[in-house]
C-alpha positions as CSV (number, residue, x, y, z in Angstrom):
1,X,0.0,0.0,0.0
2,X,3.2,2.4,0.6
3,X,4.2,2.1,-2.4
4,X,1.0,2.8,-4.0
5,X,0.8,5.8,-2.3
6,X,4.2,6.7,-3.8
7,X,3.6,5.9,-7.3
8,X,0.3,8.3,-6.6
9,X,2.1,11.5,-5.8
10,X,4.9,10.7,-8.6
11,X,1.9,10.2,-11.2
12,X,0.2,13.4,-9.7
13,X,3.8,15.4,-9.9
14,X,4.5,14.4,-13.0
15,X,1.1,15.3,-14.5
16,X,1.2,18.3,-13.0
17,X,4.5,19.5,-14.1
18,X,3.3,18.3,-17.5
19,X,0.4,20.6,-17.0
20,X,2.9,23.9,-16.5
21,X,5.1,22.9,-19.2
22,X,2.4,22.6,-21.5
23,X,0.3,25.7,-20.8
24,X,3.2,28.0,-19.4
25,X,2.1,31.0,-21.2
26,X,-1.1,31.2,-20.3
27,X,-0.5,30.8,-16.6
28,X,2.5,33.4,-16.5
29,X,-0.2,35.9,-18.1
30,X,-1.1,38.4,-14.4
31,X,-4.4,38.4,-13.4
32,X,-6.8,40.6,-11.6
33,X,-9.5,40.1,-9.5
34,X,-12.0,42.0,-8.3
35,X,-15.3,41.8,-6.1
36,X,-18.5,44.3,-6.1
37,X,-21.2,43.5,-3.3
38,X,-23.5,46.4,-2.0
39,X,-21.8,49.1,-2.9
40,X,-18.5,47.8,-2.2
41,X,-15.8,47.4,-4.4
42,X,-12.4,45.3,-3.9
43,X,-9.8,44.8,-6.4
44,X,-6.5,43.0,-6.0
45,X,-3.4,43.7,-7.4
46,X,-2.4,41.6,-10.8
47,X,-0.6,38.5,-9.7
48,X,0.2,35.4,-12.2
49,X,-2.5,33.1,-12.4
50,X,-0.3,30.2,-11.8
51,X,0.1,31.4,-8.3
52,X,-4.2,31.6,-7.9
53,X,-3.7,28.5,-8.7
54,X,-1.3,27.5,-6.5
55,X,-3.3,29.6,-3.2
56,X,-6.5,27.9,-3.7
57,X,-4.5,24.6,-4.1
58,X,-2.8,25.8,-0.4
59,X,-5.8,26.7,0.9
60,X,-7.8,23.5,0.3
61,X,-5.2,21.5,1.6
62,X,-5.2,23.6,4.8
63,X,-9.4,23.1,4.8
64,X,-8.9,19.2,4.7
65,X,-6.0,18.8,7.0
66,X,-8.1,21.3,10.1
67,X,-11.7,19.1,8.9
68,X,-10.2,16.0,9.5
69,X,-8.2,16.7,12.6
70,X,-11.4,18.2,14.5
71,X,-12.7,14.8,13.1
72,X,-10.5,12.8,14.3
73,X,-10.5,14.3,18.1
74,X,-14.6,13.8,17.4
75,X,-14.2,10.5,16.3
76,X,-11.8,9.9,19.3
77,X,-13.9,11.5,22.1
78,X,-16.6,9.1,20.8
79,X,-14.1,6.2,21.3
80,X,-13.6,7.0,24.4
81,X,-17.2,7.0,25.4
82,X,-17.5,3.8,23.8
83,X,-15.3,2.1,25.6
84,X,-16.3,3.3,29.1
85,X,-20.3,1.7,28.3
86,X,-18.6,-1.4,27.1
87,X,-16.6,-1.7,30.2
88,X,-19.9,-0.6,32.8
89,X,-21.4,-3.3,30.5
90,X,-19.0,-5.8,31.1
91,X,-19.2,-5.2,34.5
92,X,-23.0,-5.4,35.0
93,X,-22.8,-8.9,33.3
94,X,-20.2,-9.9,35.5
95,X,-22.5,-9.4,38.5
96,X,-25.3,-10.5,36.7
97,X,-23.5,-14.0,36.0
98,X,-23.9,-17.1,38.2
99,X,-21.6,-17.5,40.7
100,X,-18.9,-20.9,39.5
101,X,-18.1,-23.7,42.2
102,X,-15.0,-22.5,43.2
103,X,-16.7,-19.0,43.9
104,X,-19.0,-20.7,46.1
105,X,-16.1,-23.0,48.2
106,X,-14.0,-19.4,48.2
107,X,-17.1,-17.4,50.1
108,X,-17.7,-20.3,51.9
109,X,-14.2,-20.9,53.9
110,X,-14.1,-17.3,54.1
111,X,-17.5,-17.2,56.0
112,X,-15.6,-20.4,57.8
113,X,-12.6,-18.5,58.9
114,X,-14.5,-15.1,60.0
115,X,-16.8,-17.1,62.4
């Protein structure tokens, strides 16, 4: 499976290199972009429109990687509560269960021994 993984990001590097040999004109050409709401108007400064591409690459990454840690501390606390029911569980069957012979001679030579 490691290596799979590896052949996955050389595949995915290589493609995307291919990608920025290929169209390396049009993504050195400076871009910019601007937003009007209400009223409001924001424009950025020209920047190359590889590097857009780049951010929102960045940014995604940075999305997924803070999604999946708050899921994994969810998924963890979960665990955890989990495992304490299983254990009060275990426990309530264990008193619940009939007591075995040797149980039985145990209490009874301690009952022996106290009187």
């Amino acid at each position: 499976m490691r290596y799979l993984k590896v052949l996955g990001l050389v595949a995915l590097f290589f493609f995307s290199m291919l990608f920025f040999v290929q169209n390396h004109e049009i993504l050195i050409q400076e871009l910019a972009l601007e937003l009007k709401v209400f009223g409001w108007h924001y424009q950025t400064e020209a920047v190359p429109f590889y590097l857009i591409i780049l951010m929102a690459f960045v940014i995604g990454s940075l999305l997924c990687t803070f999604y999946f840690f708050l899921e994994k501390i969810r998924l963890s606390k979960q665990c955890r509560q989990y495992k304490k029911e299983v254990d009060a569980l275990e426990r309530e069957v264990a008193s619940l269960r009939p007591k075995t012979m040797d149980e039985y001679t145990t209490t009874e030579s301690t009952e022996n021994i106290q009187n």
